[in-house]
N, C-alpha and C positions, 0 to 999 in steps of 0.2 A: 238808464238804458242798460239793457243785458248786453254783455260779451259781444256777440253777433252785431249786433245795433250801435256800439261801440268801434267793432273794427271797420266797420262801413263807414262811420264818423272820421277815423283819421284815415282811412283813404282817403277821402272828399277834401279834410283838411289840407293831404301832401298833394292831390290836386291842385288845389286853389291856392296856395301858400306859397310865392314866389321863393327864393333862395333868401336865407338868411331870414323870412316872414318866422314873427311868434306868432302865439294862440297862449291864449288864458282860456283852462278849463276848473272845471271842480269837481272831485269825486267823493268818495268816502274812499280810501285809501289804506289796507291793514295787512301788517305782517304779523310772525312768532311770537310779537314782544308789544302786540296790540291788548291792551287790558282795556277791555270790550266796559262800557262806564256802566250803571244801571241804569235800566230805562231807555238805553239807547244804544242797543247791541244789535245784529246780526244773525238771530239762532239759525238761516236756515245754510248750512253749509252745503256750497256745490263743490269745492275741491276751491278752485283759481277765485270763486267770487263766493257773497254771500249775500242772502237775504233777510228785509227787517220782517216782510209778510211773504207768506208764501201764496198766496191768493193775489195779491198785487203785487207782481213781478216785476215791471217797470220801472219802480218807485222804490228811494234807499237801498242801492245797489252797494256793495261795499266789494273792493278789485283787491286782491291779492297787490304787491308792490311789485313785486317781481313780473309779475304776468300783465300789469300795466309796463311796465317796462319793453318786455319782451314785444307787444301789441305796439306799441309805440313805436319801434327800432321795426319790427316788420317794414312799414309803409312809409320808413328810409326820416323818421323822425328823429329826435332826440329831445329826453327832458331836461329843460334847461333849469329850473329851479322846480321844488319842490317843497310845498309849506305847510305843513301840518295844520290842520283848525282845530277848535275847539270842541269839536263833538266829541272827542275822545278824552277831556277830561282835563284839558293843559286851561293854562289860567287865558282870560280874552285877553288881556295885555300884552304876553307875548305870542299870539297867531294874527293870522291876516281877515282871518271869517272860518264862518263857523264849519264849512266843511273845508276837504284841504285843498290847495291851489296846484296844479298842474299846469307850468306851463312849458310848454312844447316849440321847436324849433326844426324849421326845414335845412 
């Protein structure tokens, strides 16, 4: 999902999501100190998020940390945990799945 289509997601979320309710999400998820793997990078930088095609948009979104963060905390969330996957190169033994795990709490 793009940014826009995103923040409309966890509105709906802190809608629907009673006091103390999680949410398991998954993004691609990249800060400063992202060493982008070969084959499975991001070239198209918008600033906050990036893209793997620029022709399909929708698809392999990858969210700044921080600007998920900030998107999150907007619509009175918080992340409760945060889990790196393996698309970025870390071994499968220590992540949970291949992309990283967001989960979220009201």
């Amino acid at each position: 999902m793009l940014p826009d289509e995103v923040d409309n997601y966890l509105g709906e979320l802190r809608r629907v999501l009673r006091p103390g309710g999680v949410a398991y999400l998954t993004f691609f998820v990249f800060d400063e100190k992202t060493d982008w793997p070969t084959g499975f990078d991001f070239p198209y930088d918008y600033g906050h998020y990036r893209l793997m095609d620029d022709v399909v948009k929708s698809a392999n979104v990858a969210f700044e940390e921080a600007h998920l963060h900030s998107m999150v905390t907007k619509h009175g969330l918080k992340i409760r945990d945060l889990h790196y996957g393996f698309w970025r190169g870390l071994s499968k033994a220590e992540c949970h799945d291949f992309q990283d795990i967001v989960v979220v709490e009201r």
